[in-house]
N, C-alpha and C positions, 0 to 999 in steps of 0.2 A: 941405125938399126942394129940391135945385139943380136945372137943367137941364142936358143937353149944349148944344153947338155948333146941334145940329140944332133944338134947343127941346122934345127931349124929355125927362121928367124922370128925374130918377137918385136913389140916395140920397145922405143928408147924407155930407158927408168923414168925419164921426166913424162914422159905422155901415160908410163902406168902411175903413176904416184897421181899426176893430174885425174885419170880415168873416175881411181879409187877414190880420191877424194872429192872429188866432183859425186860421183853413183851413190856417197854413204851419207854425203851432205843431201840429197836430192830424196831419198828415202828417207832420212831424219824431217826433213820439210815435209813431206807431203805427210808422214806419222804426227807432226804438231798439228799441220792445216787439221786432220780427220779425229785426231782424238783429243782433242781440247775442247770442242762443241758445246759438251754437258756437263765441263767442269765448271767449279766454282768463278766466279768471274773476275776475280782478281788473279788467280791459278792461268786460266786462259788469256789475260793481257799479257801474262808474265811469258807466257808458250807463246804468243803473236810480237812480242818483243822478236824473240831469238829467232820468229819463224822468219820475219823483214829481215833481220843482219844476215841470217844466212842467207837469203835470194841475193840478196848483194852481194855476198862471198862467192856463190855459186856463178854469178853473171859475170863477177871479175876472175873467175878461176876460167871458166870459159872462155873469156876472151886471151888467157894466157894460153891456152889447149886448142885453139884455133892457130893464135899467131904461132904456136911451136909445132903444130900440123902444117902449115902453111912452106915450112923450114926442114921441117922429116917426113921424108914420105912414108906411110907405117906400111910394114912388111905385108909382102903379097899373099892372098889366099891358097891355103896349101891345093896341090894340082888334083889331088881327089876332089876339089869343092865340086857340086853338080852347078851345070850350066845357068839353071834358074837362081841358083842362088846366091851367087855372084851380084846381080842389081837389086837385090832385094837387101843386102848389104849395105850396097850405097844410099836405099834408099834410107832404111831404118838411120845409119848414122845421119844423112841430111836431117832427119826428122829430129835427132835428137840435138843435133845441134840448132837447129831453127826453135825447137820448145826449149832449149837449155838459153836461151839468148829473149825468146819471146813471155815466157811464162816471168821470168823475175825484173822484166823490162815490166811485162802490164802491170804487176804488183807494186812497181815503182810510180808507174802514171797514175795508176788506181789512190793510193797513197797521199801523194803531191796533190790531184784533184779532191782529195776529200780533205784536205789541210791538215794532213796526218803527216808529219816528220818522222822519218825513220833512222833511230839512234841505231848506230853502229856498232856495239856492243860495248857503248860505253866509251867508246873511243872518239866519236864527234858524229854529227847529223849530217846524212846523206840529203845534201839540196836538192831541191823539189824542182822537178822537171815538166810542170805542166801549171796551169792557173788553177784556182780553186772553183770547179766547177760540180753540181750535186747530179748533173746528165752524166758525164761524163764519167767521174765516181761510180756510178750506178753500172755503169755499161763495161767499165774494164772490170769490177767487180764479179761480174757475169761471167768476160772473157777471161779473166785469171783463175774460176772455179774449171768452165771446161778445160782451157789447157792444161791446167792441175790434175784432171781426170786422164786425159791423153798422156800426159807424160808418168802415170800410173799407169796404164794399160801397155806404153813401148816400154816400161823399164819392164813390167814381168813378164812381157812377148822376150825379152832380151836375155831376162835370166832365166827363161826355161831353154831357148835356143843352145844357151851357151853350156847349160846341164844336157842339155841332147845331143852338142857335137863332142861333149864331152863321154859321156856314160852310155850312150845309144851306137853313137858313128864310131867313136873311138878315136878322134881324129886328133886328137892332143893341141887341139885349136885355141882353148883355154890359156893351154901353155903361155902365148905370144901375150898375156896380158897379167897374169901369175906375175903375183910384187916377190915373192918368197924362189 
């Protein structure tokens, strides 16, 4: 665990580097799933390419942001935090790790059961992890749009939070996750 300037603690570089690239990959996805729809359809294979490799990046950057959580414990909530918000904390991170692990898990089974291989970006094809079935396709299809919606609705509960304890509370809470 480092600290800032001020002597308050942050997390290690590796958990903000993993944070930020995980948060930019994860909005860049959910911006291809939403705005590719009514493009031309060669245009939107080409956006549902890069939208598969990166859930794979993001699933495999997660489990590196898990096992280095698992190893750092990240720095305590400063002692102004209010009581309520403390497990509200834990829960949203649970949350996002559970969709950060569940959302590009479904789009992998979704994928595999619809005998869709998903190229790596070029680099080799991520093996198919389920049989070819068109129930099954249909149904994680389903579950990969809602969770796709959820894990839109906690990342912008997340970035208004973090602009609130930021510009509202004043708490320099930001800080502890600030790459610069």
């Amino acid at each position: 665990m480092a600290t800032m300037s001020t002597g308050a603690p942050r997390y290690t570089k590796v958990a903000i580097w993993l944070h930020w690239a995980i948060g930019l990959a994860v909005i860049a996805n959910i911006g291809l799933a939403m705005l590719t729809e009514d493009m031309p359809r060669e245009t939107h294979r080409t956006a549902m390419l890069i939208h598969k490799a990166l859930g794979i990046a993001i699933l495999g950057l997660t489990v590196l942001r898990i096992l280095w959580r698992l190893g750092h414990k990240p720095p305590p909530l400063p002692a102004a935090t209010p009581a309520w918000q403390r497990p509200v904390s834990k829960l949203v991170h649970f949350l996002f790790y559970a969709l950060l692990i569940l959302l590009p898990l479904s789009g992998w089974v979704w994928m595999s059961a619809a005998d869709r291989p998903i190229d790596f970006f070029g680099l080799f094809t991520v093996p198919s992890i389920a049989s070819p079935s068109k129930s099954l396709a249909d149904t994680l299809h389903e579950r990969h749009e809602v969770l796709g919606l959820a894990m839109l609705a906690l990342a912008a509960i997340h970035v208004l939070a973090a602009l609130k304890h930021q510009f509202v509370d004043r708490t320099g809470l930001i800080g502890r996750m600030n790459p610069f």
